[in-house]
N, C-alpha and C positions, 0 to 999 in steps of 0.2 A: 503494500500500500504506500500512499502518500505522493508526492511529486515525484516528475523524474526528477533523476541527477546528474547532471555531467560531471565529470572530470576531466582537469586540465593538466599538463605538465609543463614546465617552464624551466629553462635555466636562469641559476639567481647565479651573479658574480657577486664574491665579498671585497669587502675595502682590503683585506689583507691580500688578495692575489686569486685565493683557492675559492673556488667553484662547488657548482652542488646542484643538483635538480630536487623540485617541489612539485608535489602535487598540490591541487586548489580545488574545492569540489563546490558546487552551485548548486540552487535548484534551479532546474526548467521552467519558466509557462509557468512562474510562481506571482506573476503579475509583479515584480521588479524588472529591471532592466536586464538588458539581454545578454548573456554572455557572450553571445559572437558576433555583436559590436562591439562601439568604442567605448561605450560607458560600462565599466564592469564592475559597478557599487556591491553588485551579488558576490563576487568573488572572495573569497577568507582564505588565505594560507594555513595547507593544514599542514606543516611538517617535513623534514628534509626526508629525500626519497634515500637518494644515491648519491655521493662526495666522493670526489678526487681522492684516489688511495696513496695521498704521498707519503706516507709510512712504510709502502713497500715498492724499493727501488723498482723492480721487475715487471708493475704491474700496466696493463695497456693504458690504462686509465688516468695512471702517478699523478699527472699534470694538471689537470683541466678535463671536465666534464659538459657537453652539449648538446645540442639538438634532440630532447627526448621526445618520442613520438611511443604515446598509448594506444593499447590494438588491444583489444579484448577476439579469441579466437577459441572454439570449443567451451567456452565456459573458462577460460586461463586467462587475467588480463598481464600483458608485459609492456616493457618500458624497453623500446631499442631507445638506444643513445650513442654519439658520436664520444669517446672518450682519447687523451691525446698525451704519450709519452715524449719529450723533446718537439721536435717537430712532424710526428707523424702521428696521424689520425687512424683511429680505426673506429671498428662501432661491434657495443657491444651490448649484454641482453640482462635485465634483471625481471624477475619473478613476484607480483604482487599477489601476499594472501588475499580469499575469498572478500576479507572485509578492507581490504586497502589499508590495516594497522601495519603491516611488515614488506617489504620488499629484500627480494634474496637474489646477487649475483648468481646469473647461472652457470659461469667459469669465470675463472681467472685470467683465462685465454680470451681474446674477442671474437666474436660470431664472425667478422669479417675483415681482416688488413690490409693493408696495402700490397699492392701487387709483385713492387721491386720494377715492373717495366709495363710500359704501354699508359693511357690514359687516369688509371691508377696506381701509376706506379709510388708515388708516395706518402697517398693519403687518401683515406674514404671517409665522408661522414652523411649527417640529414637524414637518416635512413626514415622507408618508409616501405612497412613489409603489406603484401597481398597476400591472402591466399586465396587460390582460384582450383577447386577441384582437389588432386591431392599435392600439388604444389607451392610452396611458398616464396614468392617473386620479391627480391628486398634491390628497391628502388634506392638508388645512393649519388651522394657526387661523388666524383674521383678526381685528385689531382695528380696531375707529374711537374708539377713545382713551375709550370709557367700557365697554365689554364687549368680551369674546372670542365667540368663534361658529366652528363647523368649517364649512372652504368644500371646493370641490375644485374642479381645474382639469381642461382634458384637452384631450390634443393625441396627434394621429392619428401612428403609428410612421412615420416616413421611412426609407427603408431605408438605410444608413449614418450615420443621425446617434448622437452620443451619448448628449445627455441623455435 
């Protein structure tokens, strides 16, 4: 019962440098103003999602966290995010429980890197995944250090995985 809800994800920068994605949850058609315009008086931060892991040298993320884009898919809602070690981007996948209280890296590793060559060769971010049938098509930019270009990846549904 009760109104819908949306949910929003956003990248927040801190004054100290380190980054962090938020979720913001609204009601719908609650007769305030709209969340997908420009007046977003409905909107209340509920909470850091996912933060830059600079604590661990290794991690794709260490640096800077961006672009999260929420997809609820089978009943599983996830948070792809562009996350960024030195100057290289990759994107990577976290896991929201049932009530949006927890969100769970799904590796360590990123769902997607950069190539080494060709149009992404040094960097992928913006992800934005489909799924169409039993495939999942993850829409992305890619850079090779002098332009951007949209790529897309795709990998065949397994039945229990999560990303």
């Amino acid at each position: 019962g009760g109104a819908p809800r949306c949910v929003l994800a956003a990248r927040v920068r801190y004054a100290d440098g380190s980054s962090g994605s938020r979720v913001a949850p609204a009601l719908a058609n609650a007769g305030g103003p709209s969340v997908f315009g420009r007046d977003a008086r409905g909107v209340t931060t509920n909470g850091l999602v996912h933060a830059n892991q600079s604590t661990d040298p290794d991690a794709f993320d260490r640096d800077e966290v961006a672009d999260p884009q929420l997809v609820v898919i089978d009943g599983v809602a996830r948070v792809h995010y562009a996350g960024r070690r030195g100057a290289r981007w990759s994107i990577g996948t976290i896991v929201a429980s049932p009530d949006f209280s927890r969100f769970t890296p799904v590796s360590r590793e990123p769902l997607l890197g950069p190539s080494g060559a060709g149009f992404d060769a040094l960097g992928v971010s913006e992800p934005v995944l489909v799924r169409r049938a039993a495939t999942d098509w993850l829409y992305f930019a890619g850079s090779d250090g002098a332009r951007r270009s949209v790529g897309v990846a795709r990998q065949e549904v397994v039945e229990g995985t999560l990303p």
